[in-house]
C-alpha positions as CSV (number, residue, x, y, z in Angstrom):
1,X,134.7,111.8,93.9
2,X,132.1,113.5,91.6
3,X,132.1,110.7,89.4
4,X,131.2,108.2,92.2
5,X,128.5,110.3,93.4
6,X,126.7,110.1,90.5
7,X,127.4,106.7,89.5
8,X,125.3,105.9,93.3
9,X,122.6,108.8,91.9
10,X,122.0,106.5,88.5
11,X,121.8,103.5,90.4
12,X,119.4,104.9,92.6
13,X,117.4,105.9,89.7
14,X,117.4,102.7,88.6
15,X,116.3,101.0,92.0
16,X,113.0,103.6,92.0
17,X,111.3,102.8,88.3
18,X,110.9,98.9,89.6
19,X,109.4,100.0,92.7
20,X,107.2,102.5,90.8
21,X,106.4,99.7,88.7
22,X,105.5,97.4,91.4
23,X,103.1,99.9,93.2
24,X,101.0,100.5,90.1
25,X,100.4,97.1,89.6
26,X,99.7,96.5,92.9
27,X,97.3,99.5,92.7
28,X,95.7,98.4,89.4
29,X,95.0,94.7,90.7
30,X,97.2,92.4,89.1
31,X,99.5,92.6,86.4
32,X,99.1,92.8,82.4
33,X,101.5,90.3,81.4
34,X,99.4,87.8,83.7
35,X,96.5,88.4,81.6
36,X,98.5,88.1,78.7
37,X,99.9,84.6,79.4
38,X,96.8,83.3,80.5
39,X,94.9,84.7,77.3
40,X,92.6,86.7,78.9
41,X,92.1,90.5,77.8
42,X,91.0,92.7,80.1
43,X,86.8,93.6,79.8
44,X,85.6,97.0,80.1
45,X,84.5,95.8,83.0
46,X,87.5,95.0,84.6
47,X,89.0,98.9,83.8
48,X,86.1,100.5,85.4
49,X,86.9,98.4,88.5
50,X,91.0,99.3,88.6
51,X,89.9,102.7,87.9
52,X,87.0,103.1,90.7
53,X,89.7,101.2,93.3
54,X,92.7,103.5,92.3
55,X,90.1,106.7,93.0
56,X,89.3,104.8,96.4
57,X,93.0,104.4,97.4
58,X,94.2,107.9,96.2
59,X,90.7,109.2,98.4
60,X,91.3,107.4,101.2
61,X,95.7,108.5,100.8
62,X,94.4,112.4,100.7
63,X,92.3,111.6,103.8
64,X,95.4,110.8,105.3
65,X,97.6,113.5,104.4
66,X,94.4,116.5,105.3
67,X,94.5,114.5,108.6
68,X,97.6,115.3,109.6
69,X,97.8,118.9,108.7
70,X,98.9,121.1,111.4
71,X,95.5,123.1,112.0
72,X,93.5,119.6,112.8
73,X,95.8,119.8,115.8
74,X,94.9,123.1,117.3
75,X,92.2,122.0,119.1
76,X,94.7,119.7,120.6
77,X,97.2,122.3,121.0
78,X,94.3,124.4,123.1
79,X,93.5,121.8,125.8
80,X,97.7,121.1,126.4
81,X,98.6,124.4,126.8
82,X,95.4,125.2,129.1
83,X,96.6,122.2,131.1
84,X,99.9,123.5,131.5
85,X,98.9,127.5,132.5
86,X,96.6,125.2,135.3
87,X,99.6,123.0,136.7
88,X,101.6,126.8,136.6
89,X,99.2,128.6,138.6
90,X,99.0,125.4,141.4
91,X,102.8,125.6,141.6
92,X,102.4,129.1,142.3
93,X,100.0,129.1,144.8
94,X,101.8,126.6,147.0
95,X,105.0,128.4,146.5
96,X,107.2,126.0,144.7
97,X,107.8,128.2,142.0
């Protein structure tokens, strides 16, 4: 039983580097051994620009996780829970509670 858990752990392992691989290139803008079967080496250039877009996506992914932190939504949390002491003290005045 132990055994076949962690034969399904390796292969698992081996199912994430791929993917890894795959979303670095895809953050970098195209793949090396492209540029290596065409010839073409890489300018300076062409690094300053993978570099400058990988800072814009990991900026714009950081923006995304501070968005969702649960402080932004207190403000939010405010106005429901005003709402619902209101719709309590109208059910109380007309006696249905």
């Amino acid at each position: 039983m132990l055994a076949k858990g962690i034969g399904s752990l390796l292969g698992w392992r081996r199912g994430v580097r791929p993917t890894k691989t795959e979303t670095r290139r895809k953050i970098i803008g195209g793949s090396r051994k492209a540029y290596r079967d065409l010839g073409i080496r890489p300018s300076l250039d062409d690094e300053v620009r993978s570099h400058r877009e990988f800072a814009r996506r990991f900026a714009e992914g950081i923006e995304k996780l501070i968005g969702n932190m649960k402080g932004d939504r207190r403000e939010e949390d405010q106005r429901t829970c005003h709402k619902n002491a209101g719709s309590y003290q109208i059910m109380r005045e007309l006696g249905l509670i």
